[in-house]
N, C-alpha and C positions, 0 to 999 in steps of 0.2 A: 504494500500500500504506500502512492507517497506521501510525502509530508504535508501534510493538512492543517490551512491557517487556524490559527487557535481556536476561533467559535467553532471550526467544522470539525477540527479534531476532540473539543469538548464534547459536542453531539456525537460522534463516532464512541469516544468511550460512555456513555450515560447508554445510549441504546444499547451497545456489546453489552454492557453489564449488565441491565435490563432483562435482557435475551438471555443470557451465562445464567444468571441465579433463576430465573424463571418469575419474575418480581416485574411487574409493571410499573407498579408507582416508583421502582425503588430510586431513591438521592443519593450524588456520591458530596462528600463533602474532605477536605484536603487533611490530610493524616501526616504528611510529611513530606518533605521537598528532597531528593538525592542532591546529592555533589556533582553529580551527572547531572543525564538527561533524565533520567529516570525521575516520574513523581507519583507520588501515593496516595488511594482515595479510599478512606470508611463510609461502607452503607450499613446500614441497620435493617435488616430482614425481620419479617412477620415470619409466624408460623413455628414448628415444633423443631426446626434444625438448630442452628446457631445462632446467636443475637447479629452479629455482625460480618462480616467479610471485609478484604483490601485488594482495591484494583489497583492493578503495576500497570502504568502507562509507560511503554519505554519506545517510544518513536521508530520504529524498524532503519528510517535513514542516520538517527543520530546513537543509536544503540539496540544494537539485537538482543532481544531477548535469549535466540537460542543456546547461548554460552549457559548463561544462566542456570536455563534447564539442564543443560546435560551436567553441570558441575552439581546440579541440585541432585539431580538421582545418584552420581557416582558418590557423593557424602552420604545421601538415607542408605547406601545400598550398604556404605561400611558401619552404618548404624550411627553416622552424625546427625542430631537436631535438627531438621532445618525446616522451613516453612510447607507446607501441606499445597499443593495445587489443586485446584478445586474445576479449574476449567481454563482453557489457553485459547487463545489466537494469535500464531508465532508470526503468521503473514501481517498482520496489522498489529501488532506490540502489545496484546493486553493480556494481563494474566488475572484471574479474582484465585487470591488466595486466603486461606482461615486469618483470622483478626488476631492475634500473638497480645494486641494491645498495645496502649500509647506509649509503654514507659519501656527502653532499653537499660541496660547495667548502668550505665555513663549517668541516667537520673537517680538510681536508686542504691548504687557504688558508695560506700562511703570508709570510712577507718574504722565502726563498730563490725561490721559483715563483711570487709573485702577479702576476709582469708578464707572464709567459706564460698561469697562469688567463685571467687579464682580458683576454687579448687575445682568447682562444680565448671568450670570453665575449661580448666585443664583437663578434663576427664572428656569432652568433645575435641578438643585441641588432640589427644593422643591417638584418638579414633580417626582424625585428619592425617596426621602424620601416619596413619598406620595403611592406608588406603592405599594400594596397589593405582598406582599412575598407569591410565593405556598406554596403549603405542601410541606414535605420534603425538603426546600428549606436549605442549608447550612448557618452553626448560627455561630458566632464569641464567639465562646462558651469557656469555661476555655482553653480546650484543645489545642484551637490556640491560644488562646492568648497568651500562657503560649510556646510554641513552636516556636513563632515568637521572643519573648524576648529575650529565650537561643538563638537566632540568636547572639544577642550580645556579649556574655560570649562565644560562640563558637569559631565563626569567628571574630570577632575584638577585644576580647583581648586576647583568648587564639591564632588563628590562626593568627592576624597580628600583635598584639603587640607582640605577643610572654610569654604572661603573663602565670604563674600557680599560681592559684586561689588556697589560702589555705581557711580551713575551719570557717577562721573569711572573708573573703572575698567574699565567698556563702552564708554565713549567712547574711550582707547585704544584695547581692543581691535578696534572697530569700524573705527575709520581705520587699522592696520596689515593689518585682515582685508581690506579694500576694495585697499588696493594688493597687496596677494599677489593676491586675485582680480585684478583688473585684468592684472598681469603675468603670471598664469596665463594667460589667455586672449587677451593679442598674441602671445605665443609662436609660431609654426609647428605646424601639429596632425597628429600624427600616432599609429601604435594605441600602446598605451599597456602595458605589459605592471600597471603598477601596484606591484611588490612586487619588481622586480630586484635579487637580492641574490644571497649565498652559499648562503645555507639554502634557494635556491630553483632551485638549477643542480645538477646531478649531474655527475661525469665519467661519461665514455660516449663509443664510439666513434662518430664523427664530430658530435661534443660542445661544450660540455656537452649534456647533456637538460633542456630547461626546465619547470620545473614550475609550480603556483599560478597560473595565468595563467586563471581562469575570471571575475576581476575586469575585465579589462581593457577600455579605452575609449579611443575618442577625445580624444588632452588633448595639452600641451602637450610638445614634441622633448625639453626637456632631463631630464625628470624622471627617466627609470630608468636614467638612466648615472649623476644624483646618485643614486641608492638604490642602485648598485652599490659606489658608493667611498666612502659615506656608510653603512657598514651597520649594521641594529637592532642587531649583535649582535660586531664585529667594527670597529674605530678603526685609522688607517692617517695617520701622521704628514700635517701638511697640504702640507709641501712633496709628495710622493707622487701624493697627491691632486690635486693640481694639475696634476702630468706627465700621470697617467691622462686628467683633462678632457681635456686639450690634446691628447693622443692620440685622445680617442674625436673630436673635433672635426676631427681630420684626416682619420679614416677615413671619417665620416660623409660629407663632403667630397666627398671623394673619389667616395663613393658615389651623391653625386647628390643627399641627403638635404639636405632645406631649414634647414639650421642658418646659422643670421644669424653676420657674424664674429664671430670668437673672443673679442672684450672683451665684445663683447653678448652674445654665448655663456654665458659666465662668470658675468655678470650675474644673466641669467635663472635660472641653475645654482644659483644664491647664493640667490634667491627663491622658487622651487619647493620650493629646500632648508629653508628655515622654514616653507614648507609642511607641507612633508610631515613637519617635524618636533614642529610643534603636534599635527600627526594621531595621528603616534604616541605620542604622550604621552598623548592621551588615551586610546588605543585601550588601549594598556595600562595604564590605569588601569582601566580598561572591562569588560578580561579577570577584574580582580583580584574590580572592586567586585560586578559582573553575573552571570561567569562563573566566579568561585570561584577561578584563575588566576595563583598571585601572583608565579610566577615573574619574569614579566616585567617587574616593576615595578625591579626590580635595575636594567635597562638604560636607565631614565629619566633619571641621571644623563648617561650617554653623550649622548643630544639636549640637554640643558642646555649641555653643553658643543661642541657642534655652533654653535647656536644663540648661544653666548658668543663665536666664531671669526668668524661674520658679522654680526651684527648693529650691535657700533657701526664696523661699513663705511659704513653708509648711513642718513642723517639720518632719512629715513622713518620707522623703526622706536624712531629714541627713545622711543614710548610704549610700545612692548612693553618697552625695556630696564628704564624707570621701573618698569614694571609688575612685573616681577621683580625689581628691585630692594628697591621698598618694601610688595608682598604677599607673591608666592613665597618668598623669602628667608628673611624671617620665622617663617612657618608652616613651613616644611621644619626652620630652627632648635626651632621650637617641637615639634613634631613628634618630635624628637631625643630633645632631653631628656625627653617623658614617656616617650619606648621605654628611655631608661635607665633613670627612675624605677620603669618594670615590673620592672628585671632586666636587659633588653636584649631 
């Protein structure tokens, strides 16, 4: 189907859904907005099933739904959580799937319950990593790794700070982006969920429900246990953080799961974690400069100081520190003062 101006593609999902639940009168009303394309609509059903349902609108031109699904059977099939489909149309982007509810872990997450979330969290995280990858299945291979990086050097310091990178300034980057890849790929490879967090887990009975996993690839063990305790949106003292690793490293263990000891464990955890933490700097810069999105530039901070916690651990990275020391630093000060000079 193609891309349908917003009234016509409004009326395209209210009738689809209409039609899907067998509900004439039924209303969709907005549940929640993706980072994407993807957005999300609660109806409220009569009769003796369910009170509620959620349509997935994901535009077929600006995101396929089918990843989605196939990533969504290959996790129920290993016995992950994940949303229940109730009825599809892949050709036109709509899914009505069971009502999980408004509230993900990210709202109800706190320091009295988070060692019980997370365990109950780790307990589908194992069931992820346990999951036998198809063939052909997509790999977190140089090529993205390395394309995910330049997210950073693209969009947040050339596109928001406004920086131009001379050729001692890629040379850092170049030799800290080479050992991230590199340690990305001795790692242990297993599927990859990519975005393990709070805002991406629902409670639900026999739970969480795992959500956003239509990214997911073959890459490196330790990566979504750091994005769980490491979150975009949610900091967690690092003495903490450190228990959780060491916990998720036992269970893993235990489970049979190819996690190297626990110092190397750690290691790896420390480097996938500036991974993934250039990535998301830039992505949300990405959001802001791209996708009009500026929310999330708020949380930028937060990986700076991620980022500031590991980095002079290990001698490698002293160009990135320089790098931020005597570009970032500056421009973000500079930065400042003209937003005061506006006003604020």
């Amino acid at each position: 189907m193609p891309d349908l101006p917003i009234s016509d593609r409004e009326n395209a999902r209210l009738a689809w859904a209409r039609d899907a639940s067998g509900q004439a009168a039924l209303e969709l009303h907005r549940a929640s907005v993706d980072a994407g394309f993807r957005s999300y609509w609660r109806a409220a059903l009569t009769g003796d099933g369910p009170a509620s349902v959620i349509v997935m609108d994901s535009p077929p031109d600006k995101e396929d739904v089918r990843p989605w699904l196939r990533i969504r059977d290959l996790l129920e099939t290993g016995g992950v959580r994940v949303p229940r489909v109730l009825a599809q149309d892949t050709q036109a982007g709509f899914l009505l799937l069971e009502d999980l509810g408004a509230d993900t872990y990210l709202h109800v997450i706190g320091p009295h319950n988070a060692d019980a979330l997370f365990d109950d969290a780790l307990t589908q995280l194992l069931r992820i990593q346990a999951a036998p990858c198809p063939e052909g299945f997509p790999a977190y291979d140089e090529a993205l790794l390395d394309r995910e990086l330049r997210l950073f050097d693209e969009w947040y310091l050339g596109r928001h700070l406004g920086l131009s990178l001379d050729g001692q300034d890629m040379d850092r980057l170049n030799r800290v982006y080479r050992h991230l890849i590199d340690a990305a790929l001795a790692q242990p490879q297993v599927l990859v969920h990519r975005d393990f967090m709070p805002r991406n887990l629902m409670p639900a009975q026999d739970g969480p429900a795992v959500l956003d996993f239509q990214d997911a690839v073959r890459g490196p063990i330790a990566y979504d246990a750091l994005s769980l305790f490491k979150d975009a949106f949610l900091s967690w003292p690092v003495e903490r953080v450190d228990v959780w690793l060491g916990h998720y490293h036992q269970r893993a263990s235990a489970a049979g799961l190819p996690v190297p000891d626990l110092a190397r464990f750690r290691r790896d955890a420390d480097w996938i974690g500036v991974q993934r933490h250039l990535k998301v700097i830039g992505i949300f810069a990405r959001l802001w400069h791209r996708d009009g999105k500026p929310k999330y530039l708020a949380d930028v901070p937060r990986f700076f100081g991620y980022l500031d916690e590991v980095l002079p651990r290990y001698e490698e990275f002293a160009p990135l520190i320089e790098l931020i020391r005597t570009r970032v630093r500056p421009a973000l000060a500079e930065q400042a003062r003209a937003h005061e000079g506006l006003g604020g």
